[in-house]
C-alpha positions in Angstrom: -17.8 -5.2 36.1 -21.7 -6.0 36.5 -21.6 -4.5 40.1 -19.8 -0.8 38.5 -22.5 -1.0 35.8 -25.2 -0.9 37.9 -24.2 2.2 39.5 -26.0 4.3 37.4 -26.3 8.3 38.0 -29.2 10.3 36.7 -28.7 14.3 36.6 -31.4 16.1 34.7 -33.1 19.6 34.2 -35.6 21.3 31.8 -33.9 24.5 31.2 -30.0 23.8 31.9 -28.1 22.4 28.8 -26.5 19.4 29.2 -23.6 20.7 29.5 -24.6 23.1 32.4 -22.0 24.8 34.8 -23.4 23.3 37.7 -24.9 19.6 36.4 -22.0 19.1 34.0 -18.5 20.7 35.0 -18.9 20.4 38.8 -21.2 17.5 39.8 -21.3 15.3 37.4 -17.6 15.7 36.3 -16.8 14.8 39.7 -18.8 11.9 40.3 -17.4 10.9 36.7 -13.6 11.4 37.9 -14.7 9.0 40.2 -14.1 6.0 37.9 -17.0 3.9 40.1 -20.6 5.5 38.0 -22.1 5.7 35.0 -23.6 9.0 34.5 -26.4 9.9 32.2 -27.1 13.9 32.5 -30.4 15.3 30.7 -31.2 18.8 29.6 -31.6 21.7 27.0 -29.4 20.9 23.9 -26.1 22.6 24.0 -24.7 24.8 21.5 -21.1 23.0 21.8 -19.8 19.5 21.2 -18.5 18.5 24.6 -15.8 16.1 25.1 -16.9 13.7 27.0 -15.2 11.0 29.5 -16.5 7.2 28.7 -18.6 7.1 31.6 -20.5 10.5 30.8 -23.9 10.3 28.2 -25.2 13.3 26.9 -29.1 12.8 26.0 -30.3 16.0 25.1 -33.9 17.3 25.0 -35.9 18.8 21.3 -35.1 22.4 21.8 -38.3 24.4 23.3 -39.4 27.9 24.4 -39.2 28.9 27.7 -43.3 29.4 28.1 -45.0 26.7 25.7 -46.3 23.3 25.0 -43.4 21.5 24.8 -41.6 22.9 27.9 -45.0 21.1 29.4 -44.4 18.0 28.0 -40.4 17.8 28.8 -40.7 16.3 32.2 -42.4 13.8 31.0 -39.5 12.5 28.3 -37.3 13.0 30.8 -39.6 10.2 33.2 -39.3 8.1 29.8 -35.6 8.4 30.1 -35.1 8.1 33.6 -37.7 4.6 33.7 -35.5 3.3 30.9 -32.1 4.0 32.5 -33.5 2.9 36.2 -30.7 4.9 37.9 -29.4 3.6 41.0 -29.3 7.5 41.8 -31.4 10.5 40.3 -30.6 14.2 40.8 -32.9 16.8 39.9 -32.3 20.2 39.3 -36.0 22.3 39.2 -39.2 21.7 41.0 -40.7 20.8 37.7 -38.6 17.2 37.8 -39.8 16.4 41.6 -42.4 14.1 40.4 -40.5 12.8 37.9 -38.5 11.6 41.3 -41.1 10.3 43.3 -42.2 8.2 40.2 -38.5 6.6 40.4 -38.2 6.1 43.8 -41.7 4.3 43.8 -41.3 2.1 40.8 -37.9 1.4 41.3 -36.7 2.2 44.6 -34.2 4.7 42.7 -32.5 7.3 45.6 -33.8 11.0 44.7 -32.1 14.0 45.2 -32.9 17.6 44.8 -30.3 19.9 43.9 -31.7 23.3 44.8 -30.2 25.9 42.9 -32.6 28.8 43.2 -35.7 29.1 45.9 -38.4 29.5 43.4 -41.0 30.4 45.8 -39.0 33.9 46.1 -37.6 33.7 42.1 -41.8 33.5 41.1 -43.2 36.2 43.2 -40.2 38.9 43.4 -39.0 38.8 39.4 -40.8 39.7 36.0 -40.3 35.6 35.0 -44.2 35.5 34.9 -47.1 38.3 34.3 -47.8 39.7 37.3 -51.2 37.9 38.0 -50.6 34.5 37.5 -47.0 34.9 40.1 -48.8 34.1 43.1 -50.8 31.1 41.8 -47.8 29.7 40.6 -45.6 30.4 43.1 -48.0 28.7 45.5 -48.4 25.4 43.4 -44.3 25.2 43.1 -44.0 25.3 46.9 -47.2 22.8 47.2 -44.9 20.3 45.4 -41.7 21.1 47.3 -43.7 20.9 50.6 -45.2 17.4 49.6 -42.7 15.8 47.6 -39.1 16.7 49.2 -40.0 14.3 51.8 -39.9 11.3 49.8 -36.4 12.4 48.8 -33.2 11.0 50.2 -31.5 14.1 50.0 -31.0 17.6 49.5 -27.8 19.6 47.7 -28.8 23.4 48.3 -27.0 25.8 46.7 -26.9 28.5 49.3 -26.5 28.5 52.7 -29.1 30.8 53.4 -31.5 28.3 51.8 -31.4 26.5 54.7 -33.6 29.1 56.7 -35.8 30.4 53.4 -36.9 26.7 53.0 -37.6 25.4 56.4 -39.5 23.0 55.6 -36.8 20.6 54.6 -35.6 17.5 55.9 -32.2 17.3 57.7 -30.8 15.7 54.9 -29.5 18.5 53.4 -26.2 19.4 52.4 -25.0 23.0 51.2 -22.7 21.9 47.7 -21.7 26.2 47.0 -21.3 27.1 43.6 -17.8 27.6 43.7 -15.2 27.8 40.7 -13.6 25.1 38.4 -11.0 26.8 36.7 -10.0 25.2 33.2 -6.9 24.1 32.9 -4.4 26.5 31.5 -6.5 29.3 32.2 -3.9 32.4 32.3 -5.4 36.3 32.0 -3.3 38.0 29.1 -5.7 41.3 29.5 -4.0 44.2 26.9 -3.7 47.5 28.5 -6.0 49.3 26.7 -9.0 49.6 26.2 -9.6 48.9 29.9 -12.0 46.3 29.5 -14.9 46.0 31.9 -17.1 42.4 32.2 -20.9 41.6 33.0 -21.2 37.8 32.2 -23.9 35.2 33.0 -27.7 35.0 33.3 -28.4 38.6 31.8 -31.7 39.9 33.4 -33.0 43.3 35.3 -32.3 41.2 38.6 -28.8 40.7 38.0 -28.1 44.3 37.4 -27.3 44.5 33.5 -28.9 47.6 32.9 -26.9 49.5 36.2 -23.8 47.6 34.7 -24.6 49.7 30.9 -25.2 52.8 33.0 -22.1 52.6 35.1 -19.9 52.0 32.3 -21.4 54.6 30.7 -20.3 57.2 33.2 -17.2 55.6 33.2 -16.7 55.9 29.3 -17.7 59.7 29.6 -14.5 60.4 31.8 -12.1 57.6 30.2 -13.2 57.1 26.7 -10.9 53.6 26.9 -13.8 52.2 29.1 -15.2 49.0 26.6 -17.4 46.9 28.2 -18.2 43.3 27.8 -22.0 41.6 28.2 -22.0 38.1 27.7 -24.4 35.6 28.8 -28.3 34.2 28.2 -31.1 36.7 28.4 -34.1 33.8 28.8 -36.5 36.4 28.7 -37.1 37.7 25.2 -39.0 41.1 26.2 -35.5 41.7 28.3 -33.5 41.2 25.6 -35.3 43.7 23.0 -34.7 46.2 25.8 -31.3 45.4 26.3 -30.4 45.5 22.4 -32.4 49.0 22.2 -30.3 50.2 25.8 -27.0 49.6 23.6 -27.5 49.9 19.8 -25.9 53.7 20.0 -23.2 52.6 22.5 -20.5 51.4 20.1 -18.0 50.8 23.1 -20.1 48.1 24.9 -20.3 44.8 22.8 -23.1 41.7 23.2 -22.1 38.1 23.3 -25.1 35.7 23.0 -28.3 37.3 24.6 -30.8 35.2 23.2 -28.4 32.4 22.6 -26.4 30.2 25.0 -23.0 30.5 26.0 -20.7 27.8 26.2 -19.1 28.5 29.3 -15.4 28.5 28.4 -16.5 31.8 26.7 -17.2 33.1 29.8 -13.5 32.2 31.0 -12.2 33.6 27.4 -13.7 36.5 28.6 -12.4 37.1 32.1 -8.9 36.2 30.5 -9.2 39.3 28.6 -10.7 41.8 31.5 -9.6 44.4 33.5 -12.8 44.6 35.7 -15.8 42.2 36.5 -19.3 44.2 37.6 -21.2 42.4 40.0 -24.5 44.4 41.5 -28.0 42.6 42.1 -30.6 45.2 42.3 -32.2 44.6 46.2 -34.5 42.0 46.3 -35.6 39.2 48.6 -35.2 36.4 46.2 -31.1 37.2 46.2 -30.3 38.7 49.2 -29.1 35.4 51.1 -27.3 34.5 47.2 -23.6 34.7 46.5 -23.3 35.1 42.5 -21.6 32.3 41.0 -19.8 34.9 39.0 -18.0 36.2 42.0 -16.4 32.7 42.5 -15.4 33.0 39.0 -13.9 36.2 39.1 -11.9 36.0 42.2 -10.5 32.5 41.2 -8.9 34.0 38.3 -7.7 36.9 40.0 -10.3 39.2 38.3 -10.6 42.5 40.5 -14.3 43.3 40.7 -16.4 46.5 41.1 -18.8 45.1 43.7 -21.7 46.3 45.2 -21.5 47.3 48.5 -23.0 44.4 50.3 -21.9 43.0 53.3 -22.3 39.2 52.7 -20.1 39.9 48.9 -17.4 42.8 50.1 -16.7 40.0 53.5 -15.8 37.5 50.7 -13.4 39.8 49.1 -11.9 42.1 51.4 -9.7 39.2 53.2 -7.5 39.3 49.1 -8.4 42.9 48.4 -10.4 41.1 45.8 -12.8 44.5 44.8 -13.4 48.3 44.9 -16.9 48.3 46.8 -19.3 51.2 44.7 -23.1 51.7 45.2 -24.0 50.8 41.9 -27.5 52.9 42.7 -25.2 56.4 43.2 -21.8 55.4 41.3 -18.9 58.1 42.4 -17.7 57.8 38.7 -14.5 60.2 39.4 -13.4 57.8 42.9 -14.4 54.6 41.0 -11.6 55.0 38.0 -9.6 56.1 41.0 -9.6 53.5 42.5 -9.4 51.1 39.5 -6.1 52.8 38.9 -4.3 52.8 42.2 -5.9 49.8 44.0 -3.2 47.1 44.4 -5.7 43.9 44.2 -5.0 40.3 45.3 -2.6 41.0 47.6 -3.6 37.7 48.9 -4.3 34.7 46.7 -8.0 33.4 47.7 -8.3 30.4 49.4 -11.6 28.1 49.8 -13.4 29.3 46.6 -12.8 26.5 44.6 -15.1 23.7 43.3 -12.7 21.0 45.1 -13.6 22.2 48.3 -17.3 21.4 47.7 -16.4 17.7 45.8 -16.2 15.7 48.6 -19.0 16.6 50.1 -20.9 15.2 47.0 -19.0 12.5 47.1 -19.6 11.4 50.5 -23.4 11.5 50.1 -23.6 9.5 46.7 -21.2 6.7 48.7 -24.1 6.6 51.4 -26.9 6.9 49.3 -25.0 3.8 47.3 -24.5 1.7 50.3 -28.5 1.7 51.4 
């Protein structure tokens, strides 16, 4: 028993909640299905009680706002946390935790990881996350610390595989952990037949196309009045949000679910159970053109057919299941697209290799390693 107890797991992050899609349901669930670690995962409060297996703790952060004082100062409870714990393991999630790492690894000898979810070299300069003169300045200090610090670290999860060429600069211990789909168990879609009801769900931002999403379903509505459609998901960015809430406040068949509030993620799954149609469009930009959305997993896992941009790297992932009707969300065909919704025969393959399994033992394997040193 001493020997299981001192496998001890860190995950944290600033912004994610505890019980994040990524930190919670897929790696730490896993590593806690494990039955051989004791996982403590830090991060932004949740809005949900999660239940929790007995080797999963939840030590939330005080809730903060996304630019301010105490965002500053979270990294630095989190190195409280993290020296008091002395995980055999610590995973971090955002550049702003990678001296929170070092720290660990030098007091304690603690193995560091650095799960890279988004390159934020390209996320800093190529979105409206920061006023526009202060993006290159910050941009250059966040790949400063990458460039300095990742080499201290014992490994690297990236989230993409086209991370590997936008970040260079990293070791070879790397290993690409996709974002693919854990479906709850259960899940069924029980979709009614009308209205036909069409989905946008997570982050909710201009980069992830919710404003060509309300203007495609608009179009739609004007031939097919049946045409609801669905936003749900976190606006972080509160100048977004008051443009989003002005964009729909006369459009009584498209409904809002959380904006400036979290979403616990089963929502998001209540939410494809009851859809006809997922929309998936980034607007082009260098920051996601080598990123598959998470959402797209999501969707074709539960069998969701998908208006999807028409983007090579996407419609290759979906044409194999007959998983999408491919639009240009820039020039939408609004006569072809409900066409198509109605006579396209979709899955006529069930999809294979988009599940969260395939990516488990891959995480596995490296926490067994990094365990054994």
């Amino acid at each position: 028993m001493q020997e299981m107890k001192k496998r001890r797991i860190v995950l944290a992050s600033v912004l994610k909640p505890v019980d994040d899609t990524r930190m919670f349901e897929k790696l730490g669930s896993s590593l806690a299905a494990s039955g051989i670690y004791d996982l403590l995962i830090i991060g932004y409060p949740s809005r949900k009680t999660v239940e929790l297996p007995q080797n999963i703790t939840l030590s939330p952060l005080t809730p903060f706002k996304r630019i301010s004082l105490q965002r500053l100062m979270a990294p630095f409870k989190i190195a409280i946390k993290a020296i008091q714990v002395k995980p055999n393991v610590l995973i971090v999630n955002t550049h702003e935790l990678l001296i929170v790492g070092v720290l660990n690894k030098i007091l304690f000898g603690t193995k560091i990881i650095y799960d890279i979810q988004e390159n934020y070299w390209r996320n800093i300069l190529w979105t409206n996350a920061f006023p526009m003169p202060v993006r290159l300045p910050i941009a250059l200090w966040v790949r400063l610390k990458e460039k300095c610090l990742v080499p201290f670290f014992d490994w690297s999860f990236l989230a993409e595989n086209g991370y590997e060429n936008e970040m260079r600069f990293l070791q070879k211990k790397i290993t690409v952990l996709k974002n693919k789909v854990r479906i709850p168990k259960g899940f069924t879609r029980q979709q009614p037949a009308v209205p036909i009801n069409l989905l946008f769900s997570g982050t909710i931002a201009e980069s992830t196309g919710v404003f060509e999403a309300i203007d495609l379903a608009e179009k739609l509505h004007e031939l097919e009045p049946s045409i609801h459609l669905h936003i749900i998901g976190f606006c972080a960015k509160a100048e977004t949000h008051q443009k989003l809430l002005k964009r729909i406040e006369n459009l009584s068949f498209i409904t809002l679910t959380g904006g400036n509030k979290l979403v616990p993620h089963e929502f998001i799954f209540e939410a494809i159970s009851k859809s006809h149609f997922g929309l998936i469009y980034y607007p082009s930009s260098p920051h996601t053109q080598n990123s598959i959305p998470t959402k797209l997993y999501e969707y074709m896992g539960c069998l969701l057919p998908i208006a999807l941009h028409d983007y090579q790297p996407w419609t290759e992932l979906t044409k194999p299941f007959q998983a999408s009707i491919n639009i240009d969300f820039s020039n939408p065909d609004s006569s072809a697209i409900l066409q198509k919704m109605r006579a396209t025969q979709f899955y006529t393959t069930t999809p294979d290799n988009i599940s969260w399994e395939s990516e488990e033992h891959k995480l596995l394997d490296v926490i067994q390693k990094l365990m054994l040193k």
